[in-house]
N, C-alpha and C positions, 0 to 999 in steps of 0.2 A: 483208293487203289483202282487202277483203270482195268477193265477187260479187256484180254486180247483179242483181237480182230482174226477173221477166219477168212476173212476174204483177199482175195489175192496182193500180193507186194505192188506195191508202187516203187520203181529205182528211182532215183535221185536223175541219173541219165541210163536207158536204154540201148547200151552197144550192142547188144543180142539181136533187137527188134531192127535198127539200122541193116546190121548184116545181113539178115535175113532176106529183107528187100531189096539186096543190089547182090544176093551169091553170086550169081553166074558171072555177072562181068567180074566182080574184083576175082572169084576164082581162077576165069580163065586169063586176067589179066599178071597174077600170079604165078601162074601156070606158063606164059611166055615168058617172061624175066627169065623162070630158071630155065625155060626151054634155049633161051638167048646167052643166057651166063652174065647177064646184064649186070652187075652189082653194084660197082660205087660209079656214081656219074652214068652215061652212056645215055643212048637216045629213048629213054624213058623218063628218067630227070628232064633233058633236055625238052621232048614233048610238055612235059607239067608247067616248067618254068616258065614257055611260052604261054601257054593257057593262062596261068594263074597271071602274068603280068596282063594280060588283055583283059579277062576279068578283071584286075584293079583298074586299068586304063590307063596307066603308066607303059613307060616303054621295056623297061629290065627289071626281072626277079630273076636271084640268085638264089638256090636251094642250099641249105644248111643244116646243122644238125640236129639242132633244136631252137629254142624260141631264145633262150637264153643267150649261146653262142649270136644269132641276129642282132640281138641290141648290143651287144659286144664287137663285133665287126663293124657297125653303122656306125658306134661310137669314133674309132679307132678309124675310118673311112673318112671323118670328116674334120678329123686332126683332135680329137678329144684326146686328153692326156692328164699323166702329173702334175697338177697345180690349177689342174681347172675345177671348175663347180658345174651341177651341171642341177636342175631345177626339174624336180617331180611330184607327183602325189604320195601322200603320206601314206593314203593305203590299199595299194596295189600288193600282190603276191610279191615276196622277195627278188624275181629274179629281176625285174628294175632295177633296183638299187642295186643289186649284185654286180650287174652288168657295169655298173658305173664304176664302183669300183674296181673291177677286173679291168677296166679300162686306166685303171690308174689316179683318177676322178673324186671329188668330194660330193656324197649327194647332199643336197639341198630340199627341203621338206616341206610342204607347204600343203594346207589342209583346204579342205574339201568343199563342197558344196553340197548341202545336206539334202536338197532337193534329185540331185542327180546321183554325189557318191565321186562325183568327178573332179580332178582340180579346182579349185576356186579360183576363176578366171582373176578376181578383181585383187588377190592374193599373192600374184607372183611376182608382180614389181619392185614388191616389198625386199624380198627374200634374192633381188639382182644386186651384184658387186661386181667389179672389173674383172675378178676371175669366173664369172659366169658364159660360158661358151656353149649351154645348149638347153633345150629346153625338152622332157620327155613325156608327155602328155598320154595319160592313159584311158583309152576306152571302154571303162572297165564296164562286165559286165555285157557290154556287145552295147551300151549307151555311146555312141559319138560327143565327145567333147565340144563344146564351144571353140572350131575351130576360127570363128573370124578372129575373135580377142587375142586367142595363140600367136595366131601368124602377125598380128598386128604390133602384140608388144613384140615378136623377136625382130624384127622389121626395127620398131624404135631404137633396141639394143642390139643390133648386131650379131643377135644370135641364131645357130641352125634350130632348127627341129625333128626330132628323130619321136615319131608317134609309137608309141606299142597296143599294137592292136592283133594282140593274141586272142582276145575274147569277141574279135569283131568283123571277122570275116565277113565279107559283103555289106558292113553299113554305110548308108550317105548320111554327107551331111548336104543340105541345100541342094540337092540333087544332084548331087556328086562322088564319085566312090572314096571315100576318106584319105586312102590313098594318095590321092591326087593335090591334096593339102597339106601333105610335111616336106621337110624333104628327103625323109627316106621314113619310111612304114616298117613294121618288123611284125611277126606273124610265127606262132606257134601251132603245128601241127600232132599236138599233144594227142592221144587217140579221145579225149575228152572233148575235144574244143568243136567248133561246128564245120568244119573243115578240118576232121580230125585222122592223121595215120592210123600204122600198126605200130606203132614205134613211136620211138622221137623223133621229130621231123621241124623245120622252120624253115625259113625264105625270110630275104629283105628286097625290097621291093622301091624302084626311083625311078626318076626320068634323068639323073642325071649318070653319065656313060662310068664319067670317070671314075666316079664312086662306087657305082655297079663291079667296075673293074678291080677297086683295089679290094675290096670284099670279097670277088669268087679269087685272087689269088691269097687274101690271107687264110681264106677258109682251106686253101688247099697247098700248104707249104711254104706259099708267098712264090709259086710259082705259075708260069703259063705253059710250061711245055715238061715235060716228062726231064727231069735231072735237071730241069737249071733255072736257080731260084735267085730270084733278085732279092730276096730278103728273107727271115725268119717269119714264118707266119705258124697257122697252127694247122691241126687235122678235124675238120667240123663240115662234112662233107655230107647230102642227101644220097642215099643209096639208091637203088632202081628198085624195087620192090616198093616204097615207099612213093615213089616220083609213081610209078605206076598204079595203085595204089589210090593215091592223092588226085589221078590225072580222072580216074573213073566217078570218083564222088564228087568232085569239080562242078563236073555235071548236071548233080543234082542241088548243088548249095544255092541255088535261087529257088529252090519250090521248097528245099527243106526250112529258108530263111520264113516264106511266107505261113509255112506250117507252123515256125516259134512265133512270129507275130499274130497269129490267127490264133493260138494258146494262148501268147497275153494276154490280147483282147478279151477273151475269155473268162480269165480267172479276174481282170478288172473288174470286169461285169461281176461275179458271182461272189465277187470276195466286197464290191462295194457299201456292205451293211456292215461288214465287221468292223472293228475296231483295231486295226490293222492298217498299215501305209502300201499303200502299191506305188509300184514304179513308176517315176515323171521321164517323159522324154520331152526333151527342149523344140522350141518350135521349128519344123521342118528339117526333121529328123528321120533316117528310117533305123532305128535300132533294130538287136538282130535277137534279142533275148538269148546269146550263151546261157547266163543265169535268170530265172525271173527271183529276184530279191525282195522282200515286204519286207517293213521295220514294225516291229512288236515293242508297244510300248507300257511301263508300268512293272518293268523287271519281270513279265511273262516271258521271253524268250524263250530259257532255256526249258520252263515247264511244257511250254507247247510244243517242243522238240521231242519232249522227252514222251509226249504224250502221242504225239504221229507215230514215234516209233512202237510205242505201243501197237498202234492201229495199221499197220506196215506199210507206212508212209518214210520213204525218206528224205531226208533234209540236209543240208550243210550250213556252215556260216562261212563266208568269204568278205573279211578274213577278221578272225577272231582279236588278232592284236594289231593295232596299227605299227606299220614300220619303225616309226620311229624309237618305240619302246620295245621293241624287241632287243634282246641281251645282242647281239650281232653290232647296236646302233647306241649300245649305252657310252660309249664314249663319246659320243654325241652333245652330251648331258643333258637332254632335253628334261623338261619338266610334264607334270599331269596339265597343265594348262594351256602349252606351247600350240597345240591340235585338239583344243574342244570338239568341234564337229566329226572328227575322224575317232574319237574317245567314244565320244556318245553311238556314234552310228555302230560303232564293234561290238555295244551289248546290245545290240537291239535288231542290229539285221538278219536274217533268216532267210536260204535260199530253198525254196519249191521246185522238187520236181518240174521237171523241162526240157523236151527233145522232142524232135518233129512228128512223132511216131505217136506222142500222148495221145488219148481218145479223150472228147468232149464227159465222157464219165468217168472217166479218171479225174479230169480238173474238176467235175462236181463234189468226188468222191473226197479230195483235198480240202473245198472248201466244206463242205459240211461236216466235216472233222474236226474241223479250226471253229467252226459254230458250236458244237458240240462242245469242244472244249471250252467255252463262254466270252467267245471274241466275236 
């Protein structure tokens, strides 16, 4: 039986502490919306969208409702439909595959790379057929994927690429804003993420006009102008509150980026005696640490979960079942064997405390918890 801890909580993420350090602007930025009456669309959205496209380095971002609605519009932008497949990671958070389907789409599954957590690059050739029309590459984690191999095999097969990079705000890859390597990026402004609203919030982000275009009109009735819509679309609109909001913490996502990689670094360092796996980034990579994830191995897992929380540490696992065996996906019929790597990493990975605001004895006070416990 473990003693409980007297010493103060550690959150899993710190939205309190964030706040705290930017009140004034997001207050008084708040404070003019409602002064303006600014609410769905208007020149708050508009300011963000510009921003946040320039920080990608693309030319248009569309603000949307959520992360989900974005892979949803992207898909449907670039003619995804009934009868197509469309090729992703086995285990991302649902709203991937959901999207796919919502698009009408069969997803396609394909397991991991146990060193990153990422598609397995050398994996998706496999899993292409004549109805494969896109490929959904996920950043999970805030790791950028192996985008040369991405773009390479869809290049061989004629396929788009639509990235989800909800957990990745501001990563390059080869010195590049991620971005700038699909052809459309999709982007959750969950109040969790590191680019995170008050609300639900998303954007999709391209250089191409067209596709920019048919997205802000599906997101918004399948219209351009007030009563006259050239098609059925839906209602998946960013508010101003949220566009404003988003435009102030914009801001700060480059020094808060260097504050989660400066926490990595850290717990590398302090966690490198344990018996524990830390996080691989691929070479010439700048990941953004959304999550920092260790894998625990020897069926420790869930005791050492259970034992931070003891010591008021919190934890997550992201994500506990891979997609594909989830009840949602069983008609699928995949087998226990189908996604080895994606099976094994779901009992063994464990997400640490992580936000830009952590102190250097907080991640000490993590690691020598995880010592303690006999790791």
């Amino acid at each position: 039986m473990h003693t409980l801890s007297t010493a103060p909580p550690i959150a899993l993420v710190d939205l309190k502490a964030q706040y705290h350090s930017i009140k004034s602007d997001v207050d008084a930025a708040i404070t003019e919306v409602l002064t303006d009456t600014s609410f769905i669309g208007g020149p708050h959205v508009q300011a963000f969208e510009e921003a946040f496209a320039r920080y990608c380095g693309v030319d248009h971002c569309v603000g949307v409702a959520n992360g989900t609605d974005a892979l949803f519009l992207a898909l449907k932008a670039v003619g995804v439909g009934p009868g197509d497949e469309v090729v992703t990671a086995a285990n991302s958070f649902i709203a991937t595959s959901e999207a796919i389907r919502m698009a009408g789409a069969q997803c396609v599954f394909v397991d991991i790379n146990p060193a990153t957590f990422n598609i397995h690059t050398d994996r998706i050739e496999d899993k292409i057929t004549p109805k494969t029309k896109a490929i959904i590459p996920v950043h999970l984690y805030g790791q950028p994927v192996d985008m040369a191999a991405i773009t390479s095999i869809a290049a061989q097969h004629g396929l788009r690429v639509i990235a989800d990079a909800a957990q990745a705000h501001g990563a390059q890859y080869r010195d590049q804003p991620i971005a700038q390597l699909a052809d459309i990026t999709c982007f959750s402004f969950y109040p969790g993420k590191n680019l995170g609203a008050y609300g639900d919030a998303g954007a999709v982000v391209t250089n191409n006009a067209e596709w920019a275009t048919a997205v802000r009109m599906m997101a918004n009735h399948g219209r351009t102008r007030k009563y006259d819509h050239d098609f059925e679309g839906v209602n998946s609109r960013l508010d101003g509150l949220q566009g404003a909001i988003l435009s102030v913490k914009l801001r700060h996502l480059t020094d808060w980026t260097q504050r989660r990689r400066a926490n990595a670094r850290r717990y590398n360092a302090v966690l490198a005696e344990r018996n524990i796996v830390t996080p691989t980034e691929i070479e010439d990579v700048q990941a953004v640490y959304h999550l920092y994830v260790v894998r625990v191995p020897d069926g420790k897992r869930d005791a050492l979960q259970e034992y931070l929380k003891t010591q008021g540490i919190s934890t997550g696992i992201h994500y506990p079942i891979p997609l594909p065996y989830l009840k949602a996906y069983a008609y699928l019929g995949h087998t226990p064997t189908d996604f080895p790597e994606a099976r094994r990493a779901s009992a063994e990975i464990l997400s640490l405390p992580m936000f830009p605001e952590m102190s250097d004895g907080q991640i000490d006070r993590v690691a020598e918890r995880i010592s303690a416990f006999g790791l």
